[in-house]
C-alpha positions in Angstrom: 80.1 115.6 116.1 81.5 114.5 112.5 85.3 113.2 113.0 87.9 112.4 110.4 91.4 111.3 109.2 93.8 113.9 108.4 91.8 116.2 106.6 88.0 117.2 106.5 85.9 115.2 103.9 84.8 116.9 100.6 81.7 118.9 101.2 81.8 119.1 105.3 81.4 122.5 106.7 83.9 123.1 108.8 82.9 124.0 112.7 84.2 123.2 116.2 82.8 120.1 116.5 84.2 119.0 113.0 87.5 117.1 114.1 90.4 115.8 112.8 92.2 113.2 114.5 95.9 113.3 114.3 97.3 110.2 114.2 94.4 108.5 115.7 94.7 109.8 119.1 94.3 113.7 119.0 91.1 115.1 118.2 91.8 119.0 116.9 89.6 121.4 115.3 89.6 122.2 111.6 91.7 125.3 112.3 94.8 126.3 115.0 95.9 129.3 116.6 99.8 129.9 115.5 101.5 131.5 118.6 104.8 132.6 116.8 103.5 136.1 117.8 103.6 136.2 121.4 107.0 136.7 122.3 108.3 137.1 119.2 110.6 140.6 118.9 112.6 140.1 115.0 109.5 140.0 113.0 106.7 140.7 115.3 108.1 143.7 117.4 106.2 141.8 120.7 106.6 143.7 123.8 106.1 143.0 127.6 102.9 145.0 127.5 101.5 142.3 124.5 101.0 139.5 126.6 97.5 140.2 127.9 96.5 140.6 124.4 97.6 136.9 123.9 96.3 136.0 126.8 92.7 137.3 125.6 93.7 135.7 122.3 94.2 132.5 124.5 90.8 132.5 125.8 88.8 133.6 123.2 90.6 130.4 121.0 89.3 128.3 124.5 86.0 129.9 124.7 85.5 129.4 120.6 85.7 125.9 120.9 89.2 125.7 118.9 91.9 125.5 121.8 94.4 124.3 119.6 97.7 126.0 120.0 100.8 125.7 117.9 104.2 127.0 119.5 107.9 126.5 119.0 111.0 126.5 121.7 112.6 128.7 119.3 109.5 131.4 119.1 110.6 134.5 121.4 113.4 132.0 122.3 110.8 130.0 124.7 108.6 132.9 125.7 105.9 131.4 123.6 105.9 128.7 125.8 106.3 130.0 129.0 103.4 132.6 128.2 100.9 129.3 127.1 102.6 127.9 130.6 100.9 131.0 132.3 97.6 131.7 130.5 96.7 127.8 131.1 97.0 128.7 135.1 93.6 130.3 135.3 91.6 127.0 133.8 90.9 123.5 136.0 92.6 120.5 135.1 89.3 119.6 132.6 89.7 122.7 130.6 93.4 122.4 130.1 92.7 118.3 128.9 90.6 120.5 126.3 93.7 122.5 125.3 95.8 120.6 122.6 99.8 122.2 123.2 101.9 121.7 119.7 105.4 122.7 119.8 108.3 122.0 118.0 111.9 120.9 118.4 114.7 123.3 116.5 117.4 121.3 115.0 120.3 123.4 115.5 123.2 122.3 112.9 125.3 121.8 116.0 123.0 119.3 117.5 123.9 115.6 116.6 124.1 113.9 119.7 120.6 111.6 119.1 118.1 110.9 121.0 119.8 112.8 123.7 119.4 116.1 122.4 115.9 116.1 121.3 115.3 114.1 124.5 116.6 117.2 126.2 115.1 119.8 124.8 111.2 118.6 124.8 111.8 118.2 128.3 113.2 122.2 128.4 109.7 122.4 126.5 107.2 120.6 128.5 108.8 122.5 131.5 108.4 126.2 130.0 104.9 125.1 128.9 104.1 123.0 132.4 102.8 120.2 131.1 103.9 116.7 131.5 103.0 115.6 128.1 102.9 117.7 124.2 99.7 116.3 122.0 102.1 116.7 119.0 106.1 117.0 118.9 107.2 118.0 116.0 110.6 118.8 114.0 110.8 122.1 112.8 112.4 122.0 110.0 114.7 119.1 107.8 117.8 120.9 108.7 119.3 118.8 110.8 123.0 117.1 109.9 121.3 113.4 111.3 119.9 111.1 109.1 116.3 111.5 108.9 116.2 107.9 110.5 118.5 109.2 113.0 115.8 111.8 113.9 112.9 109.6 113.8 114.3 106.5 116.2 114.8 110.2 118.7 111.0 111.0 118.0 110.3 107.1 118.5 111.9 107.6 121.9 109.9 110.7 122.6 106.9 108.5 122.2 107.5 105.3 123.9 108.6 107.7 127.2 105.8 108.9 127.4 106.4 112.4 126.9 104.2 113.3 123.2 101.2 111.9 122.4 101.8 112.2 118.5 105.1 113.2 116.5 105.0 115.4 113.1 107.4 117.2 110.9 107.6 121.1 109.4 108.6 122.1 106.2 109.7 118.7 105.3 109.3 117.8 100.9 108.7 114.8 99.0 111.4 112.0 99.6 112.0 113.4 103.5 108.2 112.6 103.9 108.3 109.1 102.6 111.5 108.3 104.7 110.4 109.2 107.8 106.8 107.6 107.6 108.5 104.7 106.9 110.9 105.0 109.3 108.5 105.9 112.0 106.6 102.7 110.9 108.9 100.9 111.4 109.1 101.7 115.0 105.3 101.1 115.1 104.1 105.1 115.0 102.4 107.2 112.4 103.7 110.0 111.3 100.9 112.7 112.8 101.5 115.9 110.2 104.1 117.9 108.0 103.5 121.5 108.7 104.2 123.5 105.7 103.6 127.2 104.6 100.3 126.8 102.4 98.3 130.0 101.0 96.5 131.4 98.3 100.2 133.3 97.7 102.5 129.8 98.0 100.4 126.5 96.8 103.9 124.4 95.8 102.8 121.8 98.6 99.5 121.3 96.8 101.2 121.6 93.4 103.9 119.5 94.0 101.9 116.4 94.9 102.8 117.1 98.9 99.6 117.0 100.7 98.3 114.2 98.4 101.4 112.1 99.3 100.9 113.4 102.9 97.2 112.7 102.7 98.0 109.2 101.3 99.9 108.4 104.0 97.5 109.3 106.7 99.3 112.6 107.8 97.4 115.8 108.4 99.1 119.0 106.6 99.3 121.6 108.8 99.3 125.1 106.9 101.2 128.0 108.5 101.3 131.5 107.5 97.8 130.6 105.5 96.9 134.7 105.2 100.5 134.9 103.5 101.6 136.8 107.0 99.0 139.1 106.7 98.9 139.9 102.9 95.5 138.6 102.1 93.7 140.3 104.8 93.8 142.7 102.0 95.2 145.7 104.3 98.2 146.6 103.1 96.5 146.4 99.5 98.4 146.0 96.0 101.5 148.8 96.7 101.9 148.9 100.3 103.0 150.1 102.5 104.6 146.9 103.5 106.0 145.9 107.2 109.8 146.3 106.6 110.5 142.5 107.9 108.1 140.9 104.8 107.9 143.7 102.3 111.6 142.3 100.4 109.1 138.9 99.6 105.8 140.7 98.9 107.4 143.0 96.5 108.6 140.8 94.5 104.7 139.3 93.5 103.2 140.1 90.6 101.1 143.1 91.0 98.1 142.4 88.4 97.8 138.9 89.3 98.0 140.1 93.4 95.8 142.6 92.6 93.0 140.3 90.8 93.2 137.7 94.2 93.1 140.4 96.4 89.8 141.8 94.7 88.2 137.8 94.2 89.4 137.3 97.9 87.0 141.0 98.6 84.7 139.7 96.5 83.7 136.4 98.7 84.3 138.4 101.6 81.4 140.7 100.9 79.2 137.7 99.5 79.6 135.8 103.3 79.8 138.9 105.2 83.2 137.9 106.6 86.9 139.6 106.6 89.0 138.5 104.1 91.4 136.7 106.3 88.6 134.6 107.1 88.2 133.9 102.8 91.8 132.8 102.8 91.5 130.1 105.7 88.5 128.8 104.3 90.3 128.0 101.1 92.7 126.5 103.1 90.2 124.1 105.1 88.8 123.1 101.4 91.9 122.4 100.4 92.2 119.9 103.1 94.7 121.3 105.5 94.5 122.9 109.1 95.0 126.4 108.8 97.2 127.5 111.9 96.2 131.6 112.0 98.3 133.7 114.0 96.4 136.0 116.3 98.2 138.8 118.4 95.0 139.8 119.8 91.2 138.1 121.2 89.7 140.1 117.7 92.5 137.9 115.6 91.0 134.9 117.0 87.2 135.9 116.1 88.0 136.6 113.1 90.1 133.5 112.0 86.6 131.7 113.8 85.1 133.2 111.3 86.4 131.1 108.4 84.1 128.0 110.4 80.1 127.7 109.6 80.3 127.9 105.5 82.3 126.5 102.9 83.4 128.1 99.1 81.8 126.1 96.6 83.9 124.4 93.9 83.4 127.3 91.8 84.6 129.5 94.1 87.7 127.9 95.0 88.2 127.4 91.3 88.1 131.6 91.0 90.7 132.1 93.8 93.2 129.5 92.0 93.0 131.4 88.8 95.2 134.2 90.9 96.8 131.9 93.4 100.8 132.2 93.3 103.1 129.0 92.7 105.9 130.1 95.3 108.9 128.1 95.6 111.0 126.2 97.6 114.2 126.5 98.8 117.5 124.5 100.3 117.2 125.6 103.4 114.2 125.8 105.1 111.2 125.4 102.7 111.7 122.2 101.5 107.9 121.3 101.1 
């Protein structure tokens, strides 16, 4: 079993036994199962009748050998969690130590009264999700009206309570990176990961100088929406149709240059007999981040496995950035 620091070293295939060890105390695989999906009704239209499909898509991750899941108190306003809470019933108490839980805290602009708010609502989480402990807490977003410092003496707390094993950020840039490594420090804990939306159609965190700050600094960059939400799976092709909640963003891209990646991305596919999708999180791995696929379904799962057991040579990679988009950030939300 090869194990490493925040990312994957250059040249190691990526498998199940390939870990990375946030924070030098959780050992995950080189890729994570994004469960914004399951319970999720404004952009993913779930349903009650969905759940056994995340269920299989919970096993399958389990029986893969990559039982690392990623949820949020704010996806289907706690269902996520509460469905995780459920599907982990069936397994002994071994498996579930096997089963790394992520979620994140939501900092609501009405939400100032630190630690005691944070405080609160992991402990709203680690009920829904039945568990006594989260391997990583993190903060969803740099939204908050606290100081950054504010926010990370709250996580600090978290930590020494014994209720997280290791405490990242989302979405967080440049400067609010630096400042709450530092501040963390000082309160003797390392910043575990920044999770930040990374893909072949937004590469700012790579262009920026992010994930080499973040890498620098010994945190892990966790990529979300690393198929572009389901863009570079290469269904929906150049023109559409698109899915009414993402088509106002994907029509705005370039059509030449979406169409060229799109074709590369088939290209590869064909070349390692795999889907596209599972193209796209390979370039991500390479990259050195942790791809975090959503999967609705057990066949999500397989085929997000699928990006494991090869790796694009340098050449390759160097063909998919010729197409890749820029993105951008923005004040609110994406500030990484």
């Amino acid at each position: 079993m090869s194990e490493s620091p925040v990312k994957l070293s250059k040249g190691t295939v990526p498998t199940k036994d390939t870990k990375i060890i946030l924070a030098g105390a959780v050992k995950v695989p080189p890729i994570a199962i994004g469960c914004w999906q399951w319970g999720d009704k404004g952009v993913w239209n779930w349903t009650p009748e969905a759940e056994q499909d995340a269920k299989e898509a919970f096993d399958a991750a389990f029986q893969l050998g990559i039982p690392f899941y990623d949820t949020a108190e704010v996806y289907g306003k706690g269902e996520s969690e509460r469905e995780i809470s459920r599907f982990r019933e069936a397994y002994s108490e071994d498996d579930q130590k096997k089963q790394v839980i992520a979620t994140k805290y939501f900092p609501n602009q009405d939400h100032t009264d630190f630690p005691d708010v944070l405080l609160s609502a992991l402990r709203d989480s680690l009920a829904r999700l039945g568990i006594q402990k989260a391997d990583l807490y993190q903060i969803h977003a740099p939204i908050h009206p606290a100081s950054i410092a504010t926010v990370a003496n709250a996580l600090a707390d978290a930590h020494e309570a014994g209720l997280v094993t290791t405490v990242g950020v989302s979405n967080y840039g440049l400067d609010e990176i630096k400042e709450m490594h530092d501040a963390l420090k000082k309160r003797g804990i390392q910043l575990a990961s920044n999770q930040v939306s990374f893909s072949l159609v937004r590469t700012i965190p790579e262009k920026s100088g992010l994930i080499q700050l973040c890498h620098d600094l010994g945190i892990a960059i966790l990529a979300y929406s690393p198929i572009g939400m389901g863009l570079l799976t290469g269904k929906f092709g150049v023109n559409g149709p698109f899915p009414e909640a993402r088509k106002g963003h994907w029509e705005k891209l370039d059509k030449e240059q979406l169409g060229n990646l799109l074709n590369t991305i088939q290209e590869l596919a064909t070349k390692y007999s795999r889907e596209p999708s599972a193209i796209a999180l390979n370039w991500c791995i390479a990259k050195g981040t942790i791809p975090l696929a959503g999967a609705r379904t057990a066949q999500h799962v397989y085929q997000n496995e699928a990006a494991l057991g090869f790796l694009l040579s340098d050449d390759e990679i160097s063909q998919l950035d010729q197409y890749a988009f820029v993105g951008e950030n923005n004040n609110r939300w994406n500030h990484g």
